[in-house]
C-alpha positions in Angstrom: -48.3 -44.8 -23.9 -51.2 -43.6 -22.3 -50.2 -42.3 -19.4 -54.0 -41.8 -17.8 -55.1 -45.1 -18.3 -51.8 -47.3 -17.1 -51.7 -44.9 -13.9 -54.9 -45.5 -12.8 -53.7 -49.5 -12.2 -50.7 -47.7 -9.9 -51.0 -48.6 -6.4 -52.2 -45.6 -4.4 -54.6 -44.5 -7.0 -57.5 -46.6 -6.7 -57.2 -45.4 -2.6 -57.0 -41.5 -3.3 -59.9 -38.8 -4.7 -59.9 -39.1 -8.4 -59.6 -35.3 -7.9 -58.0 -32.4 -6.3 -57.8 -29.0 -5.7 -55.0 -27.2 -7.1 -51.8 -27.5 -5.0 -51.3 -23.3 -5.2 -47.3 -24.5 -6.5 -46.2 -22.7 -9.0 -46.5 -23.4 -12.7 -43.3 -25.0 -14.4 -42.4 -23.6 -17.8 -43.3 -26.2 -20.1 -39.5 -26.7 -20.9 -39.0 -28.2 -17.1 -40.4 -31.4 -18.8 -37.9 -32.8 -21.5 -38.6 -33.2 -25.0 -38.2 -36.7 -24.4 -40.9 -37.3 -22.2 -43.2 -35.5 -24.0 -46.0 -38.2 -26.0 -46.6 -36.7 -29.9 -50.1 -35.4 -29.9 -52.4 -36.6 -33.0 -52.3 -34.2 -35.7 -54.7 -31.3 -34.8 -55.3 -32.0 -31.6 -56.1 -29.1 -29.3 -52.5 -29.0 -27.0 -54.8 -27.3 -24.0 -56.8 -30.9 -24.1 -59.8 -28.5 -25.6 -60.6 -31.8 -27.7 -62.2 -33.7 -24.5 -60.5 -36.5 -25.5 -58.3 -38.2 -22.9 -55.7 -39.3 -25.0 -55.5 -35.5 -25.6 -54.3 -34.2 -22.2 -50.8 -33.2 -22.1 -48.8 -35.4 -20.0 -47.2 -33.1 -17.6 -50.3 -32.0 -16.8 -51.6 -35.5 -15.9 -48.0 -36.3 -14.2 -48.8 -32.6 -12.0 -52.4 -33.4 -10.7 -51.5 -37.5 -9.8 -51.3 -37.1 -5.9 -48.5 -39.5 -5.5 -44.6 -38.9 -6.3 -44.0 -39.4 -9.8 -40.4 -39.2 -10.5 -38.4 -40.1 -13.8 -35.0 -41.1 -14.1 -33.0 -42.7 -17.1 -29.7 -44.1 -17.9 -27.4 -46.3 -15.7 -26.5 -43.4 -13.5 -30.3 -42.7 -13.1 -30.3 -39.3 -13.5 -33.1 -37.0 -13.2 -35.4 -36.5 -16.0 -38.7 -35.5 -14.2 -40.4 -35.1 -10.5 -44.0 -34.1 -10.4 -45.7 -31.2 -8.2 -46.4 -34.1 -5.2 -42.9 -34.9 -5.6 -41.6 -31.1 -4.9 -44.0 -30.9 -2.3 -43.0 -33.7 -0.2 -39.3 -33.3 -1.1 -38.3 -29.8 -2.7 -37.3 -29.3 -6.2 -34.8 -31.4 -7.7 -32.3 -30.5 -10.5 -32.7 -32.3 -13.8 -29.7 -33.8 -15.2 -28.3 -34.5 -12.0 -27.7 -38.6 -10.9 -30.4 -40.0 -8.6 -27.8 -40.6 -5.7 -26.8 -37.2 -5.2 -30.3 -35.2 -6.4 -32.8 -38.2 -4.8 -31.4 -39.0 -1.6 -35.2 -39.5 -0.1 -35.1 -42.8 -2.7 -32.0 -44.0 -1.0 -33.6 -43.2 2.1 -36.0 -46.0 1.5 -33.8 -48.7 -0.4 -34.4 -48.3 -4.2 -31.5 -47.3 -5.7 -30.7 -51.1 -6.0 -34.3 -51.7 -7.2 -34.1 -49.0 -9.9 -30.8 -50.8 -10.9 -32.4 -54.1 -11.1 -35.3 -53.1 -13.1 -33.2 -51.2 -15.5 -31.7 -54.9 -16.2 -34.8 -56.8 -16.5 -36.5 -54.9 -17.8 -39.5 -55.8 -15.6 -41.8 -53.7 -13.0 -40.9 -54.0 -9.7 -42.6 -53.1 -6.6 -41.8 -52.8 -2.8 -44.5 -51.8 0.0 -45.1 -49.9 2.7 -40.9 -48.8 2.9 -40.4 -46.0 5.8 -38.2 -43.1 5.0 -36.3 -41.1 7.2 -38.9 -38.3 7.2 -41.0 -40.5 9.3 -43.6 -41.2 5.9 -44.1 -44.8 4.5 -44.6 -45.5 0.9 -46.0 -48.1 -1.5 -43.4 -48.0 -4.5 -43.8 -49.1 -8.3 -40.7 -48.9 -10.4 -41.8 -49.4 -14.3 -39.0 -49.5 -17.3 -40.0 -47.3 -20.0 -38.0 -45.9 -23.2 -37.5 -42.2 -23.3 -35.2 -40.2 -25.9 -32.4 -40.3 -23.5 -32.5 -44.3 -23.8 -33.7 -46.6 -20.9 -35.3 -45.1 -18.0 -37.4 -46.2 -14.9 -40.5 -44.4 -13.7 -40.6 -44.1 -10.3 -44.2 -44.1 -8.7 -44.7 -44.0 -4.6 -48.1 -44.0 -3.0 -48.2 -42.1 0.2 -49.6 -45.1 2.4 -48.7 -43.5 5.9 -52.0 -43.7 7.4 -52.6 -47.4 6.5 -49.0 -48.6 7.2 -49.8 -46.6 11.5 -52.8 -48.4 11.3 -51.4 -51.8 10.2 -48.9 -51.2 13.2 -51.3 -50.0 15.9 -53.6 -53.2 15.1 -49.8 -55.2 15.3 -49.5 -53.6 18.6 -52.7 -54.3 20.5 -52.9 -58.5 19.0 -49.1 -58.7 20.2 -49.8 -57.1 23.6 -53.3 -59.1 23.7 -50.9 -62.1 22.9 -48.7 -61.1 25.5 -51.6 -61.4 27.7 -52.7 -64.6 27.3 -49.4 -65.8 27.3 -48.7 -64.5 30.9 -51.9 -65.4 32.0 -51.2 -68.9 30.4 -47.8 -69.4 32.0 -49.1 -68.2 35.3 -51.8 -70.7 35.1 -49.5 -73.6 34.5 -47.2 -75.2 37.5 -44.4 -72.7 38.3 -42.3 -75.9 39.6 -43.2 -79.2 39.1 -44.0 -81.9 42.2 -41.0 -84.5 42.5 -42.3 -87.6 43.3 -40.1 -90.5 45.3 -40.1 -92.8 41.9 -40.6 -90.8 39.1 -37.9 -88.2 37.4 -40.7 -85.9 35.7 -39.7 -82.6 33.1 -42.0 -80.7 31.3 -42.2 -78.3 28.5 -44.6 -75.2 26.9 -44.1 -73.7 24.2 -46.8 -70.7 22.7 -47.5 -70.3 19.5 -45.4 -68.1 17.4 -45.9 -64.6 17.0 -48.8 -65.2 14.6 -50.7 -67.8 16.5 -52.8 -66.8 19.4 -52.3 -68.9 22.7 -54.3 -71.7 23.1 -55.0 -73.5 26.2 -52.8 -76.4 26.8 -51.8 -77.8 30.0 -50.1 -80.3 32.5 -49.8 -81.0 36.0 -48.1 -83.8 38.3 -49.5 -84.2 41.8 -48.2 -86.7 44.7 -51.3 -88.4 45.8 -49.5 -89.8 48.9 -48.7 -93.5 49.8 -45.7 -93.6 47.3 -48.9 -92.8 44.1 -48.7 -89.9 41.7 -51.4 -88.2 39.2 -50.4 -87.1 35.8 -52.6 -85.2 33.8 -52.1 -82.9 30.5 -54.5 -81.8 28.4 -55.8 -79.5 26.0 -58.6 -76.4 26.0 -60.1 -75.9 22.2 -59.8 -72.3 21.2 -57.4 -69.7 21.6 -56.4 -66.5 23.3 -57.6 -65.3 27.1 -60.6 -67.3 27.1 -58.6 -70.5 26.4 -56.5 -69.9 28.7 -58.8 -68.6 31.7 -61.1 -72.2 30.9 -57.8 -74.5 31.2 -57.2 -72.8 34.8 -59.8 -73.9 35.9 -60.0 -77.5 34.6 -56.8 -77.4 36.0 -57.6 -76.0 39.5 -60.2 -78.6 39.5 -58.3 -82.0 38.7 -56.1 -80.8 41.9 -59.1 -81.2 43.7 -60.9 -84.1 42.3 -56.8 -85.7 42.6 -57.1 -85.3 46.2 -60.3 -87.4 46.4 -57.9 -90.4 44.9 -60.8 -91.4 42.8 -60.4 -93.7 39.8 -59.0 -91.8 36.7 -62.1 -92.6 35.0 -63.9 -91.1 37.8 -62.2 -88.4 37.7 -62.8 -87.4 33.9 -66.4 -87.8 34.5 -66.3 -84.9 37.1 -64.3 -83.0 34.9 -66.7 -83.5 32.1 -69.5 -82.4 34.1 -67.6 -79.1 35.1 -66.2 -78.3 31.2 -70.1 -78.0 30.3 -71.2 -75.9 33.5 -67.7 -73.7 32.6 -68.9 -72.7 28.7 -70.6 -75.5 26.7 -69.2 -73.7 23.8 -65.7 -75.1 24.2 -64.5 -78.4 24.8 -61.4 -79.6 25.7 -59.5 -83.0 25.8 -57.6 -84.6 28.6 -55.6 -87.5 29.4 -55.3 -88.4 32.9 -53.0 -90.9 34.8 -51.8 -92.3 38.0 -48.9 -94.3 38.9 -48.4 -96.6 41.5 -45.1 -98.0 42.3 -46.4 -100.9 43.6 -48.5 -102.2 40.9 -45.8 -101.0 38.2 -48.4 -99.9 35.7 -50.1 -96.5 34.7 -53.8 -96.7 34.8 -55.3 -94.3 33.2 -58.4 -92.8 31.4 -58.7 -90.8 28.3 -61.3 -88.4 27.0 -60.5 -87.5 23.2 -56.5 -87.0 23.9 -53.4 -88.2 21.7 -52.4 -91.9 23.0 -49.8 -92.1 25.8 -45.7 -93.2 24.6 -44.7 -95.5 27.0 -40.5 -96.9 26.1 -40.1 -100.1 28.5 -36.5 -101.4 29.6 -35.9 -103.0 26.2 -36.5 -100.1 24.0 -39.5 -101.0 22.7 -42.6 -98.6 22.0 -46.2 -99.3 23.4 -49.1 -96.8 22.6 -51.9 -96.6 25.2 -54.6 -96.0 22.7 -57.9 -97.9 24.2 -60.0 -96.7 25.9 -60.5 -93.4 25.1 -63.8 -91.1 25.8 -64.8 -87.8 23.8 -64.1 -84.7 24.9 -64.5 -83.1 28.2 -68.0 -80.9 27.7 -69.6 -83.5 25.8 -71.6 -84.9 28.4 -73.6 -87.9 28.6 -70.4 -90.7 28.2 -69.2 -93.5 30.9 -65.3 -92.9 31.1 -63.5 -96.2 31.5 -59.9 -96.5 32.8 -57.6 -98.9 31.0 -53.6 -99.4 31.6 -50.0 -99.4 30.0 -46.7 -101.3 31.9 -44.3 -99.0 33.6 -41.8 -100.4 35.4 -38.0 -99.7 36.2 -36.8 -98.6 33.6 -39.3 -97.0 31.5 -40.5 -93.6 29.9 -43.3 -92.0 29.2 -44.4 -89.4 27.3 -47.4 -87.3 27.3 -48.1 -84.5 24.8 -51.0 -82.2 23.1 -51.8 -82.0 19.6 -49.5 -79.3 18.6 -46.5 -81.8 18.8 -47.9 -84.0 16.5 -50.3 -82.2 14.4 -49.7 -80.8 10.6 -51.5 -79.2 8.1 -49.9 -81.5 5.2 -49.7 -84.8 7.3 -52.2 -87.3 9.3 -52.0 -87.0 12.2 -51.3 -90.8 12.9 -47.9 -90.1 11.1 -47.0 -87.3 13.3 -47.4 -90.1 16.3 -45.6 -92.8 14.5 -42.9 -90.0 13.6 -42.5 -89.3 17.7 -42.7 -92.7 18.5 -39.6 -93.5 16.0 -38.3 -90.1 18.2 -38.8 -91.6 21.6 -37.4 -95.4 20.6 -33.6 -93.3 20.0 -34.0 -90.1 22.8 -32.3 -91.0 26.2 -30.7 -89.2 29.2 -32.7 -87.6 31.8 -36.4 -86.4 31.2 -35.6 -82.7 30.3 -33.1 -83.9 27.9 -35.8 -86.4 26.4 -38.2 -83.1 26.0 -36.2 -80.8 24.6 -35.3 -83.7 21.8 -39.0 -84.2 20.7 -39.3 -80.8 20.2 -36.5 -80.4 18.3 -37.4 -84.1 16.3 -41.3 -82.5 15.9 -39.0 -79.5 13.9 -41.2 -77.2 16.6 -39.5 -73.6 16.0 -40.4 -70.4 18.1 -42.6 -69.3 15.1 -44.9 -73.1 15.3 -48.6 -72.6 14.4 -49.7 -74.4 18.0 -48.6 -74.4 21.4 -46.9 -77.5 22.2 -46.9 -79.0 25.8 -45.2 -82.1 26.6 -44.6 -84.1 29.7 -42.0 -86.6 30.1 -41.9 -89.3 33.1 -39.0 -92.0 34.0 -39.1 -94.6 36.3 -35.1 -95.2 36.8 -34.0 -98.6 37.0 -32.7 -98.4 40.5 -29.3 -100.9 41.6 -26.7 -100.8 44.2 -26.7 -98.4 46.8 -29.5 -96.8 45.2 -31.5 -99.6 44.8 -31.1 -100.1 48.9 -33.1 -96.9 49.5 -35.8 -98.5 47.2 -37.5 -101.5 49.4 -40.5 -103.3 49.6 -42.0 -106.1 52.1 -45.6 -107.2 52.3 -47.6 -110.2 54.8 -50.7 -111.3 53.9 -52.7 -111.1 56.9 -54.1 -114.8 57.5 -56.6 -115.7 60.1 -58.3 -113.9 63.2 -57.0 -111.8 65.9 -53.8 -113.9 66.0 -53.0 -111.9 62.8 -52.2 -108.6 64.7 -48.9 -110.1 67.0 -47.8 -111.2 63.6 -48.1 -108.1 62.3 -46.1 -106.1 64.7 -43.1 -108.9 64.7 -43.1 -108.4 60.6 -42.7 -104.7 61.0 -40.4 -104.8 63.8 -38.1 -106.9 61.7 -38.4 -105.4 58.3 -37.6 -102.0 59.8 -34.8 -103.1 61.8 -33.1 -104.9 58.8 -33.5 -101.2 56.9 -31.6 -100.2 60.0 -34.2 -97.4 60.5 -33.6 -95.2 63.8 -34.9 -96.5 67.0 -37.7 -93.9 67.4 -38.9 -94.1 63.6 -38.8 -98.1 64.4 -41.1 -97.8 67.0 -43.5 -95.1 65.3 -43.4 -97.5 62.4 -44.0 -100.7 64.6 -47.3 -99.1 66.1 -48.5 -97.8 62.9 -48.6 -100.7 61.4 -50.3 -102.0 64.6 -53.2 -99.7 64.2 -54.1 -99.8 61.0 -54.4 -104.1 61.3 -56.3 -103.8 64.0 -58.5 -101.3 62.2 -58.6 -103.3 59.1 -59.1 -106.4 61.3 -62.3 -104.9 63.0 -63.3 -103.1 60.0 -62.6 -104.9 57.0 -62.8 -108.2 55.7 -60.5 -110.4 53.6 -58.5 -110.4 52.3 -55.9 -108.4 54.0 -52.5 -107.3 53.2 -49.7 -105.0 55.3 -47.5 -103.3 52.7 -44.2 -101.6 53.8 -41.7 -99.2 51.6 -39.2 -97.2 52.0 -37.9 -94.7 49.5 -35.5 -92.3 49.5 -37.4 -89.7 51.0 -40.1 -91.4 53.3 -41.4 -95.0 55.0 -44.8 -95.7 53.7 -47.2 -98.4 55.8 -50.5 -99.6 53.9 -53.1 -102.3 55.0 -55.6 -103.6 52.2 -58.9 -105.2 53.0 -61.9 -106.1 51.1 -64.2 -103.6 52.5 -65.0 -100.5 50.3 -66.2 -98.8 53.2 -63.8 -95.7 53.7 -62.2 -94.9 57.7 -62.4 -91.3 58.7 -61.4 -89.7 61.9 -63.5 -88.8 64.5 -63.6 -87.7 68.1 -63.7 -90.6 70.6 -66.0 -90.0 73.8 -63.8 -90.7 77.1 -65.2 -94.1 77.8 -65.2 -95.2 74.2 -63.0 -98.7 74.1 -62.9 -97.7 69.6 -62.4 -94.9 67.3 -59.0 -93.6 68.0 -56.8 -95.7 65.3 -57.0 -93.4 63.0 -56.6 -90.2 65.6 -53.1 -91.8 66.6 -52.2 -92.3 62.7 -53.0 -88.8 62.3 -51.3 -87.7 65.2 -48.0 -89.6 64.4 -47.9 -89.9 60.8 -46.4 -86.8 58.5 -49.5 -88.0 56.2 -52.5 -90.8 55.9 -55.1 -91.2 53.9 -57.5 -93.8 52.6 -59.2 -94.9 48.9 -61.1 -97.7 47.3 -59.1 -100.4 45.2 -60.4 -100.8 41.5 -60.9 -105.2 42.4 -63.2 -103.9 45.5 -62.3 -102.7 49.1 -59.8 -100.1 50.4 -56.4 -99.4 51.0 -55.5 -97.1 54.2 -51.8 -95.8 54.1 -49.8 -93.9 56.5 -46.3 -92.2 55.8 -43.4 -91.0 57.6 -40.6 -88.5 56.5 -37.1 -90.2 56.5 -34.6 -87.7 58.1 -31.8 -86.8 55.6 -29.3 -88.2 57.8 -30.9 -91.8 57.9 -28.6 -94.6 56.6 -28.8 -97.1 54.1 
């Protein structure tokens, strides 16, 4: 074998000076090194390596100059044959003869008295890296089979890789604490408890990346607009890490704001996409964003390059909200258009980013008809339903993508549950005449919910104002819309003007203006938006005390 030219393909070699200075150890006998390690040289050559020739060099000489631990061991008790001058250095002298578990403790030390076994039996090179001894040193070992007089032996050859293996672990160190980082920040950046609207049970779920995967920047929110409505949005920042994240806070921050302007969703999109491009026009992000109304028992919605909404009705069966959808937010220069899905009693929706769905060896339409086929069997309440997908999805604390799903039921309410769930409406027909009605519909649909005698009356005269506002305001066609939940009464008038009320300070001989002042004033909340058919709604609501019956 020569010795010279297989070493040099050792790991360790390539990495190391293809010279050294002497070690200043002191010279072995030439009898330290058995007979039967010792390659025949060809007749007449010069034993010094005088020759030139490399096939020349005596091998303990070779063996001695290799900076990395060279050790040879044969038979099944592996007993010492050889250890070169690195060896002693790192580890001392060790007695020939004696078996590798008592004279090489350093290689139990690092795990390889079963591999020198195994290799013994295959007779096949194995080899195990970066292993950390007790000394604090890690090393890259090769364990080779080779015949020496004493019968079947194993080299043993382990490449000092310390440096490398602290280096490899500093560089772990800073990408899991940068990980870390984003994380936090990530979590931080996402609701810390979740709005409970009056008619939706709402759960939600985020899960980073795995260990290997930097954080991207997914997110959700749920926001009570008022007047019984509720905003829904998730979506999904491109890129990964702090940067991701930092860009989805504030997409988020801002759909809290443009939610309180109770625009369109479409609407609301287009500011968003305005605001991705002014935020970095290098990343783009897509978003789905929704809003229920109880009333209407549908979830309009608008779309800008996100997954399609899951919706589950009553019967069980599965509707995808797929059109319309937009690009991306930071695209610019694209009309967002709302469309809409059923969601009455009974229903669930689901809402989810990429990483649910998403996989390397799959389209991605089969990861959505493969949750769709989850959602049709996953019931109980919406935390349950979450934590289901996931585990359906086969999403595992080491996934490649952060996964972020929200889950949104409106419960099929009956009995005395269903009586804290009401609803009355009157079309408001005609002139002036329609105010009395007005007043007699609310005095009797709040006195047959047996509503306190002070909350009648608040009720009674807000219902007054906001007719009579409507009535010299507005225009047809005109609706007054009461409901009580759970939690609150909720008055709304509809008209066909667009044009928005808004408080204002009356002058003291004013006979107008101070409607909306007394809503304000005797209302827990009011506001005002424009219908998607034309005109306005104006809503008022009041908190139900906890002790209120029915």
């Amino acid at each position: 074998m020569n010795f010279t030219r297989w070493s040099a393909r050792l790991p360790g070699t390539q990495r190391r000076a293809a010279a050294r200075t002497d070690h200043g150890l002191p010279q072995r006998p030439e009898s330290a090194v058995p007979a039967a390690r010792a390659e025949p040289l060809p007749d007449g050559a010069d034993p010094d390596g005088a020759g030139g020739g490399v096939d020349e060099l005596p091998l303990r000489d070779v063996l001695d100059r290799i900076p990395a631990l060279v050790a040879l061991v044969h038979g099944p008790e592996h007993r010492v044959a050889y250890v070169n001058d690195a060896y002693v250095a790192a580890f001392g002298e060790r007695p020939a003869g004696a078996p590798a578990r008592d004279a090489l403790p350093e290689l139990g030390e690092l795990s390889l008295l079963p591999l020198l076994d195994q290799v013994l039996r295959s007779a096949k090179p194995r080899t195990v890296k970066s292993r950390k001894g007790a000394g604090g040193r890690s090393y890259t070992v090769t364990c080779t089979p080779l015949e020496t007089a004493e019968g079947p032996g194993v080299l043993v050859f382990a490449a000092d890789v310390t440096d490398h293996a602290e280096a490899a672990e500093r560089l772990r160190t800073s990408e899991r604490e940068q990980r870390e980082t984003a994380v936090t920040l990530q979590r931080s950046l996402l609701p810390q408890e979740l709005e409970e609207p009056d008619d939706l049970r709402i759960a939600a779920t985020y899960q980073p990346g795995g260990t290997e995967a930097a954080v991207g920047g997914d997110w959700y929110d749920v926001i009570t607009l008022g007047g019984g409505r509720t905003a829904l949005v998730i979506g999904d920042v491109m890129g990964r890490g702090v940067r991701a994240a930092a860009v989805m806070g504030q997409l988020r921050t801002a759909v809290r704001a443009y939610a309180r302007l109770d625009l369109p969703p479409h609407e609301v999109l287009q500011l968003l996409d305005g605001l991705a491009i002014e935020i970095d026009p290098q990343q783009i992000a897509t978003c789905v964003y929704a809003v229920h109304d109880p009333n209407e028992g549908r979830l309009v919605y608008a779309s800008a390059g996100h997954l399609p909404i899951l919706v589950r009705d009553e019967n069980g069966t599965i509707h995808r909200a797929e059109e319309p959808t937009g690009p991306p937010l930071g695209t610019g220069g694209w009309l967002h258009t709302s469309g809409s899905v059923p969601l009455g009693p009974g229903s669930t929706a689901v809402m989810y980013t990429d990483g649910l769905v998403e996989r390397r060896d799959e389209d991605i339409d089969e990861g959505v008809a493969a949750l769709e086929r989850a959602l049709s069997g996953a019931t109980g309440t919406p935390q349950v339903i979450c934590d289901r997908l996931i585990r359906a999805a086969g999403v595992t604390a080491d996934h490649d993508d952060d996964v972020a799903v929200l889950v949104l039921q409106h419960p099929a309410r009956q009995g005395p549950d269903g009586e804290r769930f009401r609803n009355a409406s009157l079309e408001l027909l005609g002139g002036i005449e329609a105010a009395p009605r007005a007043r007699a519909f609310a005095s009797g649909v709040l006195t047959s919910w047996r509503f306190a005698t002070d909350l009648h009356d608040l009720g009674v005269l807000a219902a007054s104002e906001l007719v009579a506002n409507s009535l010299q305001h507005g225009a047809p066609p005109m609706r007054l819309r009461l409901r009580r939940t759970d939690r609150r009464l909720i008055i709304e008038v509809t008209d066909g003007d667009d044009h928005l009320p808004r408080r204002r300070r009356a002058e003291p001989g004013d006979e107008t203006g101070r409607g909306i002042s007394i809503i304000a004033t005797i209302a827990s909340n009011w506001g005002s938006r424009r219908t998607p058919g034309g005109g306005k709604a104006v809503w008022c609501e009041f908190v139900l005390p906890t002790s209120t019956p029915g």
